[in-house]
ZAMARGU-4260 file (C-alpha; in steps of 0.2 Angstrom, whole numbers, plus 5000, padded with zeros to 4 digits):
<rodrens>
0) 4989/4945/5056 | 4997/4932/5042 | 4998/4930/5028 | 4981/4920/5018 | 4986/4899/5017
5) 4981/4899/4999 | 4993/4888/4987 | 4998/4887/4968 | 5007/4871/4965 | 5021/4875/4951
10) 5024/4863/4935 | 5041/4858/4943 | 5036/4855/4961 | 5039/4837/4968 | 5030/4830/4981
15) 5042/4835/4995 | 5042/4852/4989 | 5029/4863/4999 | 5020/4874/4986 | 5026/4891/4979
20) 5013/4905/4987 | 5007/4914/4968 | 4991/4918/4966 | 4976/4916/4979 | 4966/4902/4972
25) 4957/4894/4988 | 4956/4893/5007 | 4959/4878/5017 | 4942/4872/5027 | 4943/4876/5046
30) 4947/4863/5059 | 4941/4863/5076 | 4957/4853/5080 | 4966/4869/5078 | 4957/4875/5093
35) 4972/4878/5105 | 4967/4894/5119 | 4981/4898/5131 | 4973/4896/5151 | 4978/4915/5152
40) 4969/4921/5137 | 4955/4910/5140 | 4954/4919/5158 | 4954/4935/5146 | 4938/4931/5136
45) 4929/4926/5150 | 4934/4942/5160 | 4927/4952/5144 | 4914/4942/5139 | 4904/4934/5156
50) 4905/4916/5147 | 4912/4906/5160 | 4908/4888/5152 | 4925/4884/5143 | 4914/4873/5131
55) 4902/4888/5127 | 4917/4900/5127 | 4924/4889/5114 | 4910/4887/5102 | 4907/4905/5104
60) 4925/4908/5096 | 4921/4896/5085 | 4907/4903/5079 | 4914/4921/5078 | 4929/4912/5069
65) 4917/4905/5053 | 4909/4922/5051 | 4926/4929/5050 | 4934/4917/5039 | 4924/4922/5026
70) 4929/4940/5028 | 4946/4936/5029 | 4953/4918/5026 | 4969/4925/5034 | 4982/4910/5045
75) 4981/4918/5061 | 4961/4916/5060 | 4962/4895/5052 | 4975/4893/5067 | 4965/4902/5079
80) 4980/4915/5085 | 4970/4928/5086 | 4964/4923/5102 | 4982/4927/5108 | 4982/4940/5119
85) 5000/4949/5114 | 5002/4966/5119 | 5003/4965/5137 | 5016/4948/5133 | 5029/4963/5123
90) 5044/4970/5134 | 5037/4993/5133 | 5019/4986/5138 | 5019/4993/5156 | 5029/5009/5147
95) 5009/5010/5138 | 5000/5008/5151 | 5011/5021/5163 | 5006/5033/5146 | 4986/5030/5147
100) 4987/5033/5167 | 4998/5048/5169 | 4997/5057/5152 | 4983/5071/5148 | 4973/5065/5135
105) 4984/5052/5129 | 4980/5043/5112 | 4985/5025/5109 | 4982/5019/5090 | 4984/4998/5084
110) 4989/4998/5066 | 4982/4981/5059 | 4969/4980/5075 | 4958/4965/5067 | 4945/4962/5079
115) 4953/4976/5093 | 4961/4961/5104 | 4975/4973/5107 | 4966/4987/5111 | 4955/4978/5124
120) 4969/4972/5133 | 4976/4991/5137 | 4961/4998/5140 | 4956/4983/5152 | 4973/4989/5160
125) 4967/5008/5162 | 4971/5016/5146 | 4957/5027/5141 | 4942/5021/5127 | 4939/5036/5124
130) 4958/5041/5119 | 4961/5023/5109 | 4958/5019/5090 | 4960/5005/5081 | 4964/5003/5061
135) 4960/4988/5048 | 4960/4986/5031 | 4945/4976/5034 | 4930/4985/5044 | 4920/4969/5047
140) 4932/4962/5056 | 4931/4977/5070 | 4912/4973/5069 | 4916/4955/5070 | 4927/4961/5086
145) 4911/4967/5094 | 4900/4950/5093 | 4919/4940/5100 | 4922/4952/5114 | 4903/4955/5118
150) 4904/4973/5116 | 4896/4987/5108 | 4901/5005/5102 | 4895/5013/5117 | 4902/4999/5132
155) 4917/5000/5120 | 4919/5018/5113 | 4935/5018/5105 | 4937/5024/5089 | 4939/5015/5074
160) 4948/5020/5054 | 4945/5009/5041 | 4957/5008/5025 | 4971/5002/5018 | 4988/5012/5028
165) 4994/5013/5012 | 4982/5024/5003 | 4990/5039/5009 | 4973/5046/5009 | 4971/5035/5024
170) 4990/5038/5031 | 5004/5049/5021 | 5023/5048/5026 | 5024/5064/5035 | 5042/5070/5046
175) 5042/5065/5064 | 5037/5078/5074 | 5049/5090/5083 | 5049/5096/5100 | 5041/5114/5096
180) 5027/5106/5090 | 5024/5096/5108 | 5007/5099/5115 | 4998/5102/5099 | 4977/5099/5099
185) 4973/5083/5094 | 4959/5079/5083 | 4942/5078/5085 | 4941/5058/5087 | 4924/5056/5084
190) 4926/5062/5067 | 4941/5052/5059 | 4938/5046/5042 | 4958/5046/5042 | 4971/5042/5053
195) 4984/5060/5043 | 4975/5071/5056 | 4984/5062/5071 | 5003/5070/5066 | 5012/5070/5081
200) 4997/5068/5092 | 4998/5047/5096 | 5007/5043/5113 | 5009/5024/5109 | 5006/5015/5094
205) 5005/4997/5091 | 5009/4987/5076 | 5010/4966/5079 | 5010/4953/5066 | 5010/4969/5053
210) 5026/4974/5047 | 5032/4953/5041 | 5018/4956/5028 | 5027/4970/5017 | 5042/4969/5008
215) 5059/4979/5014 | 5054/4994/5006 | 5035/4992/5011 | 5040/4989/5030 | 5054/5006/5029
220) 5038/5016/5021 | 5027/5010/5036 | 5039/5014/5049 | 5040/5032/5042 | 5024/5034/5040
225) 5019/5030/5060 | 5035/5041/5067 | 5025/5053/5058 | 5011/5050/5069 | 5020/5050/5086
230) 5021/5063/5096 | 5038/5070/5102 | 5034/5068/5121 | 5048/5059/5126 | 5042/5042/5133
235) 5029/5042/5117 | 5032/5026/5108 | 5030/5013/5094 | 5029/4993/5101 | 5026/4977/5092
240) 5032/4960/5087 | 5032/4950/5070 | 5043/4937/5061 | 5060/4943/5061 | 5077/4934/5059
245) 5095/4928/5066 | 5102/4939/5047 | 5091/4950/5037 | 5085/4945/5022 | 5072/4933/5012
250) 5064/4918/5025 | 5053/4905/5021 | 5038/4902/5028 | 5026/4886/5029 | 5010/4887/5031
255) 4996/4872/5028 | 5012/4865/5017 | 5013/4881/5007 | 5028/4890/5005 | 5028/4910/5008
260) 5044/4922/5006 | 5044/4934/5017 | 5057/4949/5023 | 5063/4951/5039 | 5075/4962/5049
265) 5087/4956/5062 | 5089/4967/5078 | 5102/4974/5071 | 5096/4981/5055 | 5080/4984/5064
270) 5086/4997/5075 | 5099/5004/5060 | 5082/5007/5052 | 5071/5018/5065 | 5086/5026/5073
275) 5096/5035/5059 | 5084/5031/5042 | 5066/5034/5052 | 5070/5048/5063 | 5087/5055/5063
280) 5101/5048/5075 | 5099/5049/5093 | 5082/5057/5092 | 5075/5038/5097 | 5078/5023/5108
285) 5076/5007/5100 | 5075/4991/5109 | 5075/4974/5100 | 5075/4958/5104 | 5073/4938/5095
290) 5062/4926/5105 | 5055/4910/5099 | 5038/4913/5095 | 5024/4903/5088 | 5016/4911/5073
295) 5001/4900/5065 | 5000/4883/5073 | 5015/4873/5077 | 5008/4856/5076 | 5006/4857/5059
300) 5024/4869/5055 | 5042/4861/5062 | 5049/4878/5057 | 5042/4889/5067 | 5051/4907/5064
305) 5057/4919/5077 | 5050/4931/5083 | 5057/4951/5082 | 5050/4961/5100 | 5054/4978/5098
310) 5050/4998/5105 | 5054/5014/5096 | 5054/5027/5109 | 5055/5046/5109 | 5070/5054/5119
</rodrens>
């Protein structure tokens, strides 16, 4: 997910300054022209789907796209990355799906799932429906995930918790669970109105395109707040990728010539944070990595940012 392409254009802007991101005001149209599906993530939607036209496949997206849009005028939907099939593409992915083979009941949650992209591809890959649940701050895009995907709650069963991560009625900063509490029951999944039930229950959880949208101190609350969630089975673990940076700190951002600040870590201070700030030193192994990454659409942004791959695993 990124940030919404709205634009304020300030008193003492010129015209080769891209605008300063202030208020939301209004949305860029859509443009077909944006429409850029990778062969393998075509092969995806056709798997999950049964369209097997790629020009019907494509106005399919497309229409799904419009409805969404309106929902949430977000970049990754204008620029159609949200067709992107990034979960299995992250280094720990087989490490998830080993988890949803070998585990007994085995919960895998994606923080930030929009339309439950994320979660199709691991439970396409074995991982239990049943044992899966996704979280948005926007429940019509998990509806709006159904009509893409072709699904329905009961050919795609996994569970779903709408609200904002930061309510803490939705998720509270709890301490990361200690070994004496391995094993503990689980919730009721059927019956989550909130994801504080789940402490030290999830095996994996997933968070991509999510933590570049907070602020430093936003992003070290998040990360507390999901240890709190994992379970302290050793191989349980925490996965993503987002914009992240050669030196922590402010980055810019443009997106349909607007300018956006935004935080990011390096690998570095990434790992400083989870192991030793997060959960004490040594209790985790964390594994991150920069790779260029294409966030939003290229064509239209020379600077494309790096991307931060990363794993936060129990020992």
């Amino acid at each position: 997910m990124y940030p919404s392409v709205d634009k304020k254009h300030e008193m003492s802007r010129t015209d080769k300054e891209p605008a300063k991101i202030e208020v939301q005001r209004s949305f860029p149209p859509l443009d077909e022209s944006h429409y850029d599906v990778r062969p393998q993530d075509a092969a995806f939607y056709k798997k999950l789907t049964g369209i097997e036209d790629d020009a019907a496949l494509k106005q399919h997206i497309l229409d799904v796209q419009a409805k969404a849009y309106k929902v949430a005028p977000y970049g990754c939907i204008l620029f159609f990355s949200f067709t992107r099939c990034r979960l299995m593409g992250l280094p720990a992915y087989q490490q998830v799906v080993r988890i949803g083979r070998e585990c007994k009941n085995p919960i895998f949650l994606d923080i930030g799932c929009c339309f439950g992209n994320s979660i199709r591809e691991i439970v396409f890959d074995g991982f239990p429906a049943a044992q899966a649940i996704g979280s948005d701050l926007l429940p019509d895009l998990w509806d709006l995930g159904h009509e893409l995907f072709k699904s329905s709650p009961e050919t795609f069963p996994v569970h779903f918790v709408g609200g904002d991560a930061f309510d803490p009625k939705i998720l509270a900063v709890a301490p990361p669970a200690s070994v004496q509490t391995t094993g503990a029951l689980a919730p009721d999944l059927n019956n989550l109105t909130s994801l504080n039930p789940l402490r030290g229950c999830v095996s994996a959880i997933h968070a991509t395109s999510f933590f570049h949208l907070f602020k430093e101190d936003k992003q070290l609350h998040m990360a507390r707040a999901l240890a709190g969630l994992l379970s302290a089975e050793p191989g349980s673990v925490i996965l993503g990728t987002h914009i992240g940076a050669q030196e922590k700190g402010s980055v810019k951002q443009v997106y349909n010539d607007a300018e956006i600040d935004m935080f990011a870590h390096n690998p570095e201070s990434w790992i400083a944070m989870w192991d030793g700030e997060v959960f004490e030193k040594g209790m985790v192994k964390v594994e991150a990595e920069l790779r260029e990454e294409t966030y939003g659409d290229a064509r239209r942004n020379e600077r494309c940012p790096l991307g931060l791959f990363w794993s936060v695993t129990r020992l």
